[in-house]
SERO-4910 file (N, C-alpha, C, O; in steps of 0.05 Angstrom, whole numbers):
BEGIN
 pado doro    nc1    nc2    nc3   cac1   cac2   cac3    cc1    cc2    cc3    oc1    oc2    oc3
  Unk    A   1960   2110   1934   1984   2094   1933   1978   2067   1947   1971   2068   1970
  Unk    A   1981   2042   1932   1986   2020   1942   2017   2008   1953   2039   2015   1943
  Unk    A   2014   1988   1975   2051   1975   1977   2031   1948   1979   2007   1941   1977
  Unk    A   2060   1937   1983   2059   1906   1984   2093   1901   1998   2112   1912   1988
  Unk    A   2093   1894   2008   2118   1866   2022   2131   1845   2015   2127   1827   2030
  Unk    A   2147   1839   1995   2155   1818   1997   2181   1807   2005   2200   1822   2006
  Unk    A   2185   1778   2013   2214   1769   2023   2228   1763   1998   2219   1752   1977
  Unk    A   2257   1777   2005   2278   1768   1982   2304   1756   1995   2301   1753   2020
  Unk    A   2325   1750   1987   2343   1743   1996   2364   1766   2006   2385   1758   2017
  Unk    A   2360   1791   2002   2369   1809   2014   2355   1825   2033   2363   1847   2039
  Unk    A   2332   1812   2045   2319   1823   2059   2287   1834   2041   2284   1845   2019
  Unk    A   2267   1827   2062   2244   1843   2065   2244   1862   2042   2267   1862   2033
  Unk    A   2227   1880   2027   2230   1898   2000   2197   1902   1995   2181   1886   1985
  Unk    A   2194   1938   2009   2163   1947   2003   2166   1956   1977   2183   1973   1971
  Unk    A   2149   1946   1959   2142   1969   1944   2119   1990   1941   2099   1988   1956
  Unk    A   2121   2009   1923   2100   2028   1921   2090   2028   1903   2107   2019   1888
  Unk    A   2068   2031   1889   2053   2034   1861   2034   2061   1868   2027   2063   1892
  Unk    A   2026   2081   1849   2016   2090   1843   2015   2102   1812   2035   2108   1797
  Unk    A   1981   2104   1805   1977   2111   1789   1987   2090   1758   1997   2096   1736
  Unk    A   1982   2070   1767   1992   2047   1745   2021   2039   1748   2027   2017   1738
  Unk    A   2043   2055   1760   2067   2045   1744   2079   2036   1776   2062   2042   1793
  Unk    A   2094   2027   1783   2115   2033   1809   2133   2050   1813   2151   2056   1797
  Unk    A   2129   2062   1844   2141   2087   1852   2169   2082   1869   2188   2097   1869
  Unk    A   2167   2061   1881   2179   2063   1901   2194   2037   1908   2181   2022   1893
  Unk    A   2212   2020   1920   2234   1999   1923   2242   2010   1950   2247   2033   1954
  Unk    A   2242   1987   1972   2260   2005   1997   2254   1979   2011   2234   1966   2007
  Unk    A   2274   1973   2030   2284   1951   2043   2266   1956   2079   2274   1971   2096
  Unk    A   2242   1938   2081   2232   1947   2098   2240   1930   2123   2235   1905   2122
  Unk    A   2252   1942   2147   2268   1936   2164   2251   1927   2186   2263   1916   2204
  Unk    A   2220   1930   2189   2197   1929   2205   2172   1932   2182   2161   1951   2170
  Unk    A   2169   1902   2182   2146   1896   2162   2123   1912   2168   2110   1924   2150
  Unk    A   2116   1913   2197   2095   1932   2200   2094   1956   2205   2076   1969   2215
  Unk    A   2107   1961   2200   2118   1997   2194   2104   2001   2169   2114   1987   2151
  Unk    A   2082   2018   2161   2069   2032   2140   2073   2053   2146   2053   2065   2138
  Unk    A   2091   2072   2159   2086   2100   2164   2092   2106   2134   2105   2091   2119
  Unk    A   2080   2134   2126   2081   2146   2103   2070   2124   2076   2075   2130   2052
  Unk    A   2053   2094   2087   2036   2084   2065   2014   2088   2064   2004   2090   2086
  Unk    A   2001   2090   2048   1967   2090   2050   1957   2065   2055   1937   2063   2069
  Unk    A   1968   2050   2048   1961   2014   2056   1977   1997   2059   1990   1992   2039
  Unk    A   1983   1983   2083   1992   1957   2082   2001   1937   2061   2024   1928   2059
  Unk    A   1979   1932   2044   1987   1920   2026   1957   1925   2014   1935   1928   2024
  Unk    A   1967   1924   1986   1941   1924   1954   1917   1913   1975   1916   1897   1993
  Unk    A   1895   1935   1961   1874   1932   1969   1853   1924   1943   1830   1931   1941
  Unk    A   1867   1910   1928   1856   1903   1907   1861   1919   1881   1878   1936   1883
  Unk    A   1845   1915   1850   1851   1930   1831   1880   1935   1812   1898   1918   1814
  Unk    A   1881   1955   1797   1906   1945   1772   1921   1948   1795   1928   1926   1804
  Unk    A   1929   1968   1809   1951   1971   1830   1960   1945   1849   1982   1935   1851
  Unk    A   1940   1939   1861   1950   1904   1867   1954   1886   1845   1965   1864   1847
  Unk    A   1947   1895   1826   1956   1868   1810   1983   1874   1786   1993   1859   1769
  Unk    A   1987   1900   1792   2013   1916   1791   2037   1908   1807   2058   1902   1797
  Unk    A   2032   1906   1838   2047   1895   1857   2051   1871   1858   2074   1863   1862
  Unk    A   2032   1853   1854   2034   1824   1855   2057   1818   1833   2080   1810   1837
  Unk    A   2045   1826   1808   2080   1816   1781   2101   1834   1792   2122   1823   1795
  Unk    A   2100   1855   1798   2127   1863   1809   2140   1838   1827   2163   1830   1824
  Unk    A   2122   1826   1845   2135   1814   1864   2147   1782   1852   2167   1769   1860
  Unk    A   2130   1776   1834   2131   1751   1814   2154   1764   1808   2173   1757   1822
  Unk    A   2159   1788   1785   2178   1790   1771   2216   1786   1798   2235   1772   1794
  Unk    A   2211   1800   1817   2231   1795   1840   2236   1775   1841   2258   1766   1839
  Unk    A   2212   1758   1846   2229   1724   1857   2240   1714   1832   2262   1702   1834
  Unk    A   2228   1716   1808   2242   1706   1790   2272   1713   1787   2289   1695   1784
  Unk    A   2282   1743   1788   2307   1756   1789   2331   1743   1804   2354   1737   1800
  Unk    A   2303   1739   1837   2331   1721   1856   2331   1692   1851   2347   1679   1864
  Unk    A   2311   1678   1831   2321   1659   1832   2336   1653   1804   2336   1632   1792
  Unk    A   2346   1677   1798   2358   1670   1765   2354   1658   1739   2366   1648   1720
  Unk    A   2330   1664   1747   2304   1659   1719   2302   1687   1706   2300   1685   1682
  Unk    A   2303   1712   1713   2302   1742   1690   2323   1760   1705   2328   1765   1728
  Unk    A   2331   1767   1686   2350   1789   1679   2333   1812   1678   2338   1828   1695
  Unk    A   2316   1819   1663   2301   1846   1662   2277   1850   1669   2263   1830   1665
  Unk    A   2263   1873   1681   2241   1875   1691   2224   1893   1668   2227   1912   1653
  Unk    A   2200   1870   1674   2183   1891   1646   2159   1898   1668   2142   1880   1671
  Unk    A   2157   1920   1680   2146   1941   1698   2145   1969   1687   2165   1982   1684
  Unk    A   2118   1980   1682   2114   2010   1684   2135   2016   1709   2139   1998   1725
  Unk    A   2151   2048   1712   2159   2050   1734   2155   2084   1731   2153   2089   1708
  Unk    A   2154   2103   1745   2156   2122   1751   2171   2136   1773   2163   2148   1793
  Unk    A   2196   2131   1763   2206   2152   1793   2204   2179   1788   2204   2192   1767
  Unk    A   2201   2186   1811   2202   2221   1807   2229   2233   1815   2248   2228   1830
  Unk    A   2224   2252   1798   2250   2270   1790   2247   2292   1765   2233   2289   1745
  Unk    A   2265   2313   1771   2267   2326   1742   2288   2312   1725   2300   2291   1732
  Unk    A   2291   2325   1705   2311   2322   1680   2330   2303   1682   2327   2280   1676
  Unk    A   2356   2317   1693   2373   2313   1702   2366   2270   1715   2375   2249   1704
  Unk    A   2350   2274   1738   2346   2254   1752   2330   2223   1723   2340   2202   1717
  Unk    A   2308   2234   1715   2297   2219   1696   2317   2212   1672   2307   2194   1659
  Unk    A   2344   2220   1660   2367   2219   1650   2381   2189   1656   2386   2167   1647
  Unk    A   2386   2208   1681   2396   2188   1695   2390   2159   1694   2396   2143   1676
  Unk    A   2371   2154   1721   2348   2134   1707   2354   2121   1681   2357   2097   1683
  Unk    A   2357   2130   1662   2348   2114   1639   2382   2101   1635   2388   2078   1628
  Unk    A   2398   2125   1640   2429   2115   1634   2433   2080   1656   2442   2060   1645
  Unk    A   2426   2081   1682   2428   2060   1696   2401   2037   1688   2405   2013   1691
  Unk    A   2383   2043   1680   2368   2019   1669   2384   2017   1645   2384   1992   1645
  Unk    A   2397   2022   1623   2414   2012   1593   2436   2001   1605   2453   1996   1588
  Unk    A   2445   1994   1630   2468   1977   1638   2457   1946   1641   2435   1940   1651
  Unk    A   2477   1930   1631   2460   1896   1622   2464   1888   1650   2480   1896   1667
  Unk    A   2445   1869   1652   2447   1850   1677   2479   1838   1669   2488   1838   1647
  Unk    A   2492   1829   1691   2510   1825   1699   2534   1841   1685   2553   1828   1675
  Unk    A   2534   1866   1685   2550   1894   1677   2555   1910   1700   2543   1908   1722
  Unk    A   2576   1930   1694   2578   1946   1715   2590   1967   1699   2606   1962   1681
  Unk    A   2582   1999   1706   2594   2016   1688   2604   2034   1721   2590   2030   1741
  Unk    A   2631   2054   1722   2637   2068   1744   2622   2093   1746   2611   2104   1726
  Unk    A   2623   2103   1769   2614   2134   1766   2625   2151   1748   2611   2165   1733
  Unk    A   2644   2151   1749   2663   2166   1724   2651   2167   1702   2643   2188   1693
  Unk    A   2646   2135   1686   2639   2128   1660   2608   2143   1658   2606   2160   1640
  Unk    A   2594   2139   1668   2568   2149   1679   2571   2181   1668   2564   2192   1647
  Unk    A   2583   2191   1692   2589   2224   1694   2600   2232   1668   2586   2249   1656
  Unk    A   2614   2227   1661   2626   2232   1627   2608   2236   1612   2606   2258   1602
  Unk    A   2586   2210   1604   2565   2206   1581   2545   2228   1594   2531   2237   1576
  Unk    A   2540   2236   1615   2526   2249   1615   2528   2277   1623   2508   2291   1627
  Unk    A   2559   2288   1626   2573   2311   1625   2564   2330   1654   2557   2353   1658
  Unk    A   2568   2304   1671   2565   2321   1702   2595   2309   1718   2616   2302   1707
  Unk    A   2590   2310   1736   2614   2302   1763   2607   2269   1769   2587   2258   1760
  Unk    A   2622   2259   1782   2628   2235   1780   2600   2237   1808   2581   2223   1815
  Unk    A   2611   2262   1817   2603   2265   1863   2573   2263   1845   2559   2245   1854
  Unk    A   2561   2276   1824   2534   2281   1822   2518   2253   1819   2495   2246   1827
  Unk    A   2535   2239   1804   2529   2210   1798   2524   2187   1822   2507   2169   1822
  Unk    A   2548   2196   1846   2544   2177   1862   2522   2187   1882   2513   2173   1901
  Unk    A   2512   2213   1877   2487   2225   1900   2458   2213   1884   2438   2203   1895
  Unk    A   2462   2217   1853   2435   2207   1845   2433   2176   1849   2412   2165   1855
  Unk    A   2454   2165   1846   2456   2137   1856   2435   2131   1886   2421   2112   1892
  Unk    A   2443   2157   1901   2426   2143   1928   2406   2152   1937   2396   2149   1959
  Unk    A   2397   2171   1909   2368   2184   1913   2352   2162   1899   2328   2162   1905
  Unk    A   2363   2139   1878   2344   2127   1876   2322   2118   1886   2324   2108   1909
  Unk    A   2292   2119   1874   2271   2111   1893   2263   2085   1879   2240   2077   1883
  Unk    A   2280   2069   1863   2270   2040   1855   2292   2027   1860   2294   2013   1839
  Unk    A   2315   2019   1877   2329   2007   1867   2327   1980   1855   2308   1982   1840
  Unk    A   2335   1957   1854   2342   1938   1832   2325   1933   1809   2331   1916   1792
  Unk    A   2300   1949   1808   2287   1951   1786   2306   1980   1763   2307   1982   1738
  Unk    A   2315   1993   1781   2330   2015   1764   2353   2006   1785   2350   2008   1809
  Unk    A   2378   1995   1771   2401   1986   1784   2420   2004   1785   2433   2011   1766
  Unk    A   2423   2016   1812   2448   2029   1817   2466   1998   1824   2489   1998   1817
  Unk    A   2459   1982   1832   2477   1965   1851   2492   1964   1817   2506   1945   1817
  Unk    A   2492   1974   1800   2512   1965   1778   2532   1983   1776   2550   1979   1761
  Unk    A   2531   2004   1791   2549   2020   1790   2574   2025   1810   2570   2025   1834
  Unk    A   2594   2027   1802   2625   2027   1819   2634   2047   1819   2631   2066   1803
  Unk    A   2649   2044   1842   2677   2060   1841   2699   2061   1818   2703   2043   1802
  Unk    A   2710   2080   1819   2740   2078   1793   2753   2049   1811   2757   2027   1802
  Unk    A   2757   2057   1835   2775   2039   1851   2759   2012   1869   2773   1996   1881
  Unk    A   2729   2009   1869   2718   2004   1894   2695   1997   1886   2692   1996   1861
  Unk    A   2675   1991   1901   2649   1979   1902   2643   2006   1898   2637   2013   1875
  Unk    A   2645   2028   1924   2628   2046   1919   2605   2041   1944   2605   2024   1963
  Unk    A   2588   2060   1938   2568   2056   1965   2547   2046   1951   2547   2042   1927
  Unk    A   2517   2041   1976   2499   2029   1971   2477   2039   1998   2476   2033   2022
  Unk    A   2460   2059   1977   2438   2061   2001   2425   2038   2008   2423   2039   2033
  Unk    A   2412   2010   1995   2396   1998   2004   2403   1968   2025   2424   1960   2034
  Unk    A   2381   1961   2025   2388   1946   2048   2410   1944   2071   2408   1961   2088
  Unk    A   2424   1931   2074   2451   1936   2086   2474   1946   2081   2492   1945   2097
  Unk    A   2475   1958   2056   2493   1974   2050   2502   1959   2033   2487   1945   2019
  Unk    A   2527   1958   2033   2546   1954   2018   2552   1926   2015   2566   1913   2001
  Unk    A   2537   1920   2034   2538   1877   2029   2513   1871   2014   2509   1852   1999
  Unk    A   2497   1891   2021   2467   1875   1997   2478   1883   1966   2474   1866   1949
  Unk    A   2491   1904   1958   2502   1922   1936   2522   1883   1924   2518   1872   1903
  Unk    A   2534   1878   1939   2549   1851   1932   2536   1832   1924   2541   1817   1904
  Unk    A   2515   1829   1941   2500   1806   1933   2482   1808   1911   2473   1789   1899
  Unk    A   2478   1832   1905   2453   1833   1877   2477   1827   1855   2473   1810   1838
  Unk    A   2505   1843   1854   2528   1829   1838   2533   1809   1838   2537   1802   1815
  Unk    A   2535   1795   1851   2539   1766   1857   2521   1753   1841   2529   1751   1818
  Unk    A   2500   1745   1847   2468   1745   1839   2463   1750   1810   2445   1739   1797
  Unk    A   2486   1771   1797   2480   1782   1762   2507   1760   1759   2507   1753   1735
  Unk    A   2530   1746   1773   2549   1745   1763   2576   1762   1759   2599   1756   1753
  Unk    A   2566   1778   1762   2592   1800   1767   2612   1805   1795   2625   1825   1798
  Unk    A   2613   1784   1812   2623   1782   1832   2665   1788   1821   2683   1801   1830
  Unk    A   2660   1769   1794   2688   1765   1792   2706   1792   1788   2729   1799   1787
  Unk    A   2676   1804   1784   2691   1850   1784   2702   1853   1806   2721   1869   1808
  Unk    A   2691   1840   1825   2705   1851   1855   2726   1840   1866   2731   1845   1890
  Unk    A   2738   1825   1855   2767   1815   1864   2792   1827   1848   2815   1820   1854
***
């Protein structure tokens, strides 16, 4: 497994790559914190140069040059979870579908929707931040919670959902 580091406007953001595609998205709170990486950052090869366009593809996102990420990705998960996945990557940049709507199309509980929501292991490459409450924002495992969850809306345009 390779990471890499880069700065975004919501904060710091390690990623993981292995095995060609990217594994992993997570808001790193202590840049030098590698516990549980194999490296610091790309040690060269497809995997660094895997990480590197991921990180291109990010800055472009925050600076509102792309809407979609064209990245191998692999999260892990069974069925159910890889489903999922695919239902929150078919939501458009600056969209928002609720848990409910979610849970319906895919004939589970709204509660199951908002837990796979925060098992995500890619977020804004696989966007939960698109997902709401019936009533509410809703939660947000990454970065700061529920204020970074605003700002990636904000950021797609969809801010005017939240008033």
């Amino acid at each position: 497994m390779s990471t890499a580091v880069f700065d975004t406007p919501t904060g710091p953001v390690r990623l993981r790559a292995a095995k060609g595609a990217v594994t992993g998205l997570s808001w790193a709170t202590d840049v030098t914190d590698t516990s549980g990486d194999t490296a610091a950052a790309p040690q060269g090869g497809a995997e660094a140069e895997l990480l590197a366009e991921a990180g291109r593809q990010l800055a472009q996102y925050f600076a509102g040059a792309r809407r979609s990420f064209d990245l191998p990705l692999a999260p892990r998960g069974g069925a159910f979870q890889l489903q999922f996945y695919a239902a929150l990557s078919a939501i458009p940049y600056g969209d928002t579908r609720t848990y409910g709507e979610i849970a319906e199309e895919m004939g589970v509980s709204a509660q199951a929707i908002g837990q796979a929501c925060g098992a995500n292991p890619i977020p804004i490459l696989i966007p939960c931040h698109r997902v709401l409450g019936a009533k509410g924002l809703g939660g947000f495992s990454g970065g700061v919670g529920v204020e970074t969850k605003v700002a990636l809306l904000r950021l797609e345009g969809a801010a005017g959902l939240l008033i």
